[in-house]
N, C-alpha and C positions, 0 to 999 in steps of 0.2 A: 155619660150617665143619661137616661132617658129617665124622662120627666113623665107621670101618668098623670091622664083630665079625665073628665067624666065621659063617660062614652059617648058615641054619637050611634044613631040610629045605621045600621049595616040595609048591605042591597034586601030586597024584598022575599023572605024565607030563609035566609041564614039563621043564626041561632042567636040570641042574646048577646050583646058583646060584655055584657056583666058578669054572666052565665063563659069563664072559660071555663077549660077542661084543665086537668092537672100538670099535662106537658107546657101547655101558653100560659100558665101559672108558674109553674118552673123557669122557662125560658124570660118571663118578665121578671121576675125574681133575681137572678142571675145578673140581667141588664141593670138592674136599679145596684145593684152590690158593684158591679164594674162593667159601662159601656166598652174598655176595652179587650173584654175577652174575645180571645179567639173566636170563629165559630166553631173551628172544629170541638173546644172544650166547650163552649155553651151547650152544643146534641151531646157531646158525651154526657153532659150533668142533666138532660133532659130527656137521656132517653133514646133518641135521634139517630140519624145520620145527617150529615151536612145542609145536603139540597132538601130534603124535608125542613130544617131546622131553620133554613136560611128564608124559605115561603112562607112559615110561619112570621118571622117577623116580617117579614115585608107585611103581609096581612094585620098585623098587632100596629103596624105601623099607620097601614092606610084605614085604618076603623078608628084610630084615634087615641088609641089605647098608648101607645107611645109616640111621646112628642116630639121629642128631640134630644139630642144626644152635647151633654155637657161636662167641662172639666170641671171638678173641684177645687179649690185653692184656700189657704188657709189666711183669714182675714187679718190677723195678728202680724203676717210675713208680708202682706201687700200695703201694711199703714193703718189699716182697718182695726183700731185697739180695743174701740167703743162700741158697746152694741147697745140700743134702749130699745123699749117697747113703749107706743108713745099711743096711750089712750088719746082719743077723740070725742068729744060731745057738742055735736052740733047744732047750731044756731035753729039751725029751721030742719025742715026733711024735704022742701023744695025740691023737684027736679032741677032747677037752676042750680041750685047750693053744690046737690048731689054733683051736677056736671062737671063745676067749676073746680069743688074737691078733689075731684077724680084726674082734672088735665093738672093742677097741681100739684099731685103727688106723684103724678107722669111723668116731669118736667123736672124733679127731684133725685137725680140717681141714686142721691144716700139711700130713699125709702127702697126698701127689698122688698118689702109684701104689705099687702093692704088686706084687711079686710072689714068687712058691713058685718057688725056683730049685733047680735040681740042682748037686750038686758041696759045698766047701766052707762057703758060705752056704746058710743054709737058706730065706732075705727079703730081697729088694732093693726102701728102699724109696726114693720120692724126695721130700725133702720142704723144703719152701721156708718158711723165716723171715725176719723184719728183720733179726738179727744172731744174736752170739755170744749172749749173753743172754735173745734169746727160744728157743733153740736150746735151750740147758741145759733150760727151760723144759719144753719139749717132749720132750726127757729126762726129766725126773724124771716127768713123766705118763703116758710109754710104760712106762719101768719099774715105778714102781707100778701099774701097772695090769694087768702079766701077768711071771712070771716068764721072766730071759730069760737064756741061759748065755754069751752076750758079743756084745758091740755094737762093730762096727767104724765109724768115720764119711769119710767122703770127702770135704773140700770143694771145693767150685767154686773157680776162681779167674776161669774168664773164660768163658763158653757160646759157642763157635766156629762150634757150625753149631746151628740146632732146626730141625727140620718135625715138623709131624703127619700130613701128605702120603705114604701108601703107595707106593714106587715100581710105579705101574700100569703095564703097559705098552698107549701108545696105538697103537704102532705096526703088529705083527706084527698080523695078521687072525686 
């Protein structure tokens, strides 16, 4: 699976890389649904022929537009039973704080995503354990590890819908 970031600025007079056209919209499309297709069927579903289809990603690739290419696996089959989303609100807004947070939750494998959120939480993070037990766990090492002025937790009870799949659109030109 390839993973899409924000773009990065292309050589000088190219086009937008915001701005694609409806085939590199296709062909990202495609990639986010399953890194392992073919190429021959990714051009056929975009359009293509092969060595056209094959230059395009390479380009999708070196602009930045896709990241990297990753398996799936289902957290439930690997140990992973527990998911929470574990607000944060912090102490100060320090640059120090900020750093200290950040190699913290680095250093953390449970935490799967961080993010600096506006409003009442100041961190939303999402982070997947075997249970209650390895959870506390992962408590006691987040809070030692950076001073933190109150922790809200959320648990899962059931994951209804996941994609990693950006809604592209394949259709408008």
């Amino acid at each position: 699976m390839l993973i899409a970031r924000p773009a990065r600025p292309g050589p000088k007079g190219s086009r937008p890389l915001t701005d694609l056209d409806l085939i590199d919209r296709k062909i990202v499309a495609e990639l986010m649904r399953d890194a392992t297709l073919p190429i021959a069927r990714i051009a056929d579903r975009a359009g293509l022929s092969q060595t056209p289809c094959w230059k395009r990603i390479q380009k999708l690739e070196a602009a930045g537009i896709l990241t990297g290419r990753v398996a799936l696996a289902d957290p439930g089959k690997l140990g992973f039973g527990l998911t929470v989303f574990v607000g944060i609100e912090a102490p100060d807004h320090s640059a120090g704080w900020r750093e200290a947070f950040a190699k913290a939750t680095d250093a953390i494998p449970e935490v799967m995503e961080v993010y600096r959120m506006a409003g009442e939480t100041d961190y939303l993070l999402r982070v997947t354990v075997a249970d209650m037990t390895a959870f506390d766990r992962f408590y006691r090492r987040l809070t030692d590890a950076v001073p933190i002025k109150k922790v809200t937790s959320h648990f899962v009870m059931e994951r209804m819908r996941f994609t990693t799949a950006y809604p592209v659109d394949t259709v408008s030109r």
